[in-house]
C-alpha positions in Angstrom: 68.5 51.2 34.1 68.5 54.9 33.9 69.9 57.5 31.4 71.3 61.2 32.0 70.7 62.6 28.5 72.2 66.3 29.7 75.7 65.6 28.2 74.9 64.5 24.6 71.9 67.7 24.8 74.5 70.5 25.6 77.0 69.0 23.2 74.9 69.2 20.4 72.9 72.1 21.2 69.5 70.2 21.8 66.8 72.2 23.7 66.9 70.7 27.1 63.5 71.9 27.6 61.6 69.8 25.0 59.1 67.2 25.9 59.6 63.9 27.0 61.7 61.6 27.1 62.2 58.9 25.3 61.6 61.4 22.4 58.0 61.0 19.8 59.8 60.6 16.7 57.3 61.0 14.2 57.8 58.4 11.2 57.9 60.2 7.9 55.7 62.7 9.6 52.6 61.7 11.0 52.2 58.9 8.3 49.3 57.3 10.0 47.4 59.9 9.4 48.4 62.1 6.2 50.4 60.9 3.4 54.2 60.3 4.0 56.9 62.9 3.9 54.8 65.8 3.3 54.5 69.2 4.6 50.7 67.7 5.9 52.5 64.7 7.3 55.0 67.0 9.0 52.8 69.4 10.6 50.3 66.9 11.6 53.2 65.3 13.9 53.7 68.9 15.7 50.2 68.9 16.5 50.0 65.6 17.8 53.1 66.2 20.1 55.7 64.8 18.5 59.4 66.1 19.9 61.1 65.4 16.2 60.4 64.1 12.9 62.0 61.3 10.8 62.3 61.9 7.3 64.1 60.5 4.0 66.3 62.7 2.1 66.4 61.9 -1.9 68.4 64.4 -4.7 66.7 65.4 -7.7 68.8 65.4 -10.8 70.1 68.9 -10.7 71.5 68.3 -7.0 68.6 69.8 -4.9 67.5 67.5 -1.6 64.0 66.9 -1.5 62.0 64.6 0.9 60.7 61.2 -0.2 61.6 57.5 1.2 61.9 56.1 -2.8 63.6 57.8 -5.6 61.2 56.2 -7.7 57.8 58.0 -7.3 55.1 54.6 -8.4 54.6 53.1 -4.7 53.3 56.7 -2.9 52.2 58.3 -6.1 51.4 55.9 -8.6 53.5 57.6 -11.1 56.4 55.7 -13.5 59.0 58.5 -12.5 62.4 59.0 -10.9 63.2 61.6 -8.8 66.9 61.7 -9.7 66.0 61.9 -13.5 64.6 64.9 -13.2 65.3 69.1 -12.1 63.7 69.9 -8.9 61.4 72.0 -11.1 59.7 69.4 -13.2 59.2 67.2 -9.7 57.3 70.2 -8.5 55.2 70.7 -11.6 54.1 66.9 -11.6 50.6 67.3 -10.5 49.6 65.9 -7.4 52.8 65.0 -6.5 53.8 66.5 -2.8 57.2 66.0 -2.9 59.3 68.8 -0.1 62.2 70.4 -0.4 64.7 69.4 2.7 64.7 73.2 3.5 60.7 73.8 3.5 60.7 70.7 5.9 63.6 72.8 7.6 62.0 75.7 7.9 58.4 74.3 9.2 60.6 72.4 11.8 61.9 75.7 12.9 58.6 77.5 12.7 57.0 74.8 14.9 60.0 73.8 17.0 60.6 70.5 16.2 63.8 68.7 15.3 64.7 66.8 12.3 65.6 63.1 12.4 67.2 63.0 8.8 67.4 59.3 6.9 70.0 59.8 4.2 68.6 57.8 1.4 70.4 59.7 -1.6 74.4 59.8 -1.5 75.4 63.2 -1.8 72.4 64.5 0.5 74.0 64.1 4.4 76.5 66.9 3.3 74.0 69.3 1.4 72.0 68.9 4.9 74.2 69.7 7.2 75.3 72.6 5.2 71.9 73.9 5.1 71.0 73.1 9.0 74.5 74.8 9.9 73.6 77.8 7.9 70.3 78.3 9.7 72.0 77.6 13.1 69.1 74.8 13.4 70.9 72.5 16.1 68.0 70.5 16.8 68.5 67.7 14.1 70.1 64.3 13.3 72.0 62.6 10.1 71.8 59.0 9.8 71.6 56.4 7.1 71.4 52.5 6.2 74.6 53.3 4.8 77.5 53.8 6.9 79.8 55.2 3.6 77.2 57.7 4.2 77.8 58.6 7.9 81.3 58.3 7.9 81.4 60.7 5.1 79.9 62.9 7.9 82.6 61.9 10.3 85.3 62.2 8.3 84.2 65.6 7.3 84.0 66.6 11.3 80.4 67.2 11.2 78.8 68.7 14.2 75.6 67.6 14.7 74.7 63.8 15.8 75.0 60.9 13.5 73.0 58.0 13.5 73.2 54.4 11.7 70.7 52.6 11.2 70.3 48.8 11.5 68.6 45.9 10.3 67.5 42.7 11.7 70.3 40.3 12.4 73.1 43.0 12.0 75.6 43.9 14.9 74.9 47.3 15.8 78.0 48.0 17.7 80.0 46.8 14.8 77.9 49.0 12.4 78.1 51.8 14.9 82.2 52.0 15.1 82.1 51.5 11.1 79.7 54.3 10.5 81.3 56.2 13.6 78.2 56.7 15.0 76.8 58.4 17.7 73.2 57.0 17.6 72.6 53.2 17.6 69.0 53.3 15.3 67.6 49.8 15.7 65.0 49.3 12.6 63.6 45.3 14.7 60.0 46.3 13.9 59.9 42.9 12.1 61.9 40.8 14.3 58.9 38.3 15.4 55.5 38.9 17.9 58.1 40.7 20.9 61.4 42.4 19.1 61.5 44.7 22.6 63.1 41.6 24.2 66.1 41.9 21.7 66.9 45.2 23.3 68.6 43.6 26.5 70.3 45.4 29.2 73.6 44.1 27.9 73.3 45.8 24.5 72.0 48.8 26.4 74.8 48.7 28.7 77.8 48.4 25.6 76.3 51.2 24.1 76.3 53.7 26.7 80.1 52.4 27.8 80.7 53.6 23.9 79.4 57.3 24.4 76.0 56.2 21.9 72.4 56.4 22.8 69.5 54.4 21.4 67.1 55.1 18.7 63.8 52.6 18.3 62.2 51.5 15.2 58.9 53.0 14.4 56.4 51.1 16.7 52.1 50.8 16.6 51.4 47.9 18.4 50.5 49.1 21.8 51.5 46.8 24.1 55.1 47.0 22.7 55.2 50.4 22.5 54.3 50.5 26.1 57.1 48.0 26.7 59.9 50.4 24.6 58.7 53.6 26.4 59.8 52.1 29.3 63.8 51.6 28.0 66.3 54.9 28.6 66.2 55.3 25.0 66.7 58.8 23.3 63.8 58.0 20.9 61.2 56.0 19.6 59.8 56.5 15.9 56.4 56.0 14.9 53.7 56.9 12.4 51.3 57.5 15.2 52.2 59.9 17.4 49.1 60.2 19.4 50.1 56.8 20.6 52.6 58.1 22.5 51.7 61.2 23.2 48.2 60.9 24.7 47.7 61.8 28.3 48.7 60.2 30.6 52.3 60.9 30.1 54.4 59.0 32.1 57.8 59.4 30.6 60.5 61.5 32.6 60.2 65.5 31.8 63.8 66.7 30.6 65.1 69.4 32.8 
């Protein structure tokens, strides 16, 4: 099976000259190699190749979006804090605490061309996004969440860039997908058993293209299954090594 990714590029306003395909989606930034979600982490990806970058979006107390998978700050940091109990300013005086703003992980993105895979972890944060990515005409991105209140809050709101939902183990995505109404089908399998690239048949493949969605992949570092998934005519694969995907040879097909 094939995919022609030109349609859902030009509506969107994706550069149809960027790398490969399927798309190096760079799990909270190059997290394999540099601490996750951090400017390092981020920039780190670029250099390695990756086409985009996934990262989770969180809201301080005083409504600024800031980049961290948990609110609470003990698992990366070791430190009994909550990033939605405090002002953006106190989270950046914690020291060694390298928590982003959404818009300097914005603005790196746009000074090394890369797009921005956005999670949604926070409610309140897909809107505050988009209004920021709209403001600096940065098309190159993607909202998505767990939560499909989240997404179809994006919907609803006639957002223009691409939405994603994301889905768990066991879950129906093309149910999740119509809820959420979603453009991207985001299947997080990475724990579904010794070969979860056999649960991406050609019949799931096949609904969701009839639907007008593309594919996302769970982040992936087990070689011979990421060899397996790089074969699929998915828009994207995530991963927290992107020099697994991105060292020569290349063998996906070149956009444009």
């Amino acid at each position: 099976m094939t995919r022609d990714f030109s349609a859902f590029f030009e509506r969107y306003g994706w550069p149809r000259a960027k790398g490969w395909l399927p798309f190096c989606i760079a799990h909270r930034g190059a997290s394999g190699h540099e601490r996750e979600n951090t400017l390092a982490a981020f920039r780190r990806a670029a250099e390695l190749g990756a086409e985009m970058w996934e990262l989770d979006a969180q809201l301080t107390g005083d409504g600024v979006v800031v980049v961290s998978h948990d609110d609470h700050l003990e698992r990366v940091y070791g430190i009994d804090r909550r990033i939605s109990e405090m002002t953006a300013a106190e989270l950046a005086d914690l020291d060694d605490v390298d928590v982003p703003r959404f818009s300097e992980v914005a603005a790196l993105a746009r000074e090394t061309g890369t797009g921005l895979y956005v999670e949604l972890k926070a409610p309140g944060t897909g809107i505050r996004c988009w209004r920021h990515l709209a403001e600096m005409n940065q098309r190159f991105a993607c909202l998505g969440s767990f939560d499909t209140a989240q997404v179809r809050e994006l919907r609803d709101a006639a957002c223009d860039f691409p939405l994603s939902v994301l889905i768990r183990v066991g879950d129906d995505p093309h149910a999740f997908g119509d809820a959420a109404g979603a453009d991207i089908l985001h299947l997080c399998w990475e724990r579904a058993g010794e070969r979860p690239q056999d649960l991406v048949t050609e019949a799931l493949m096949a609904r969701a293209f009839q639907a007008g969605r593309e594919i996302v992949l769970w982040h992936e570092e087990r070689r011979t299954i990421l060899d397996d998934l790089m074969k699929l005519p998915v828009l994207g694969i995530c991963t927290d090594l992107p020099d697994m995907m991105r060292s020569p040879p290349i063998k996906e097909k070149a956009l444009g």
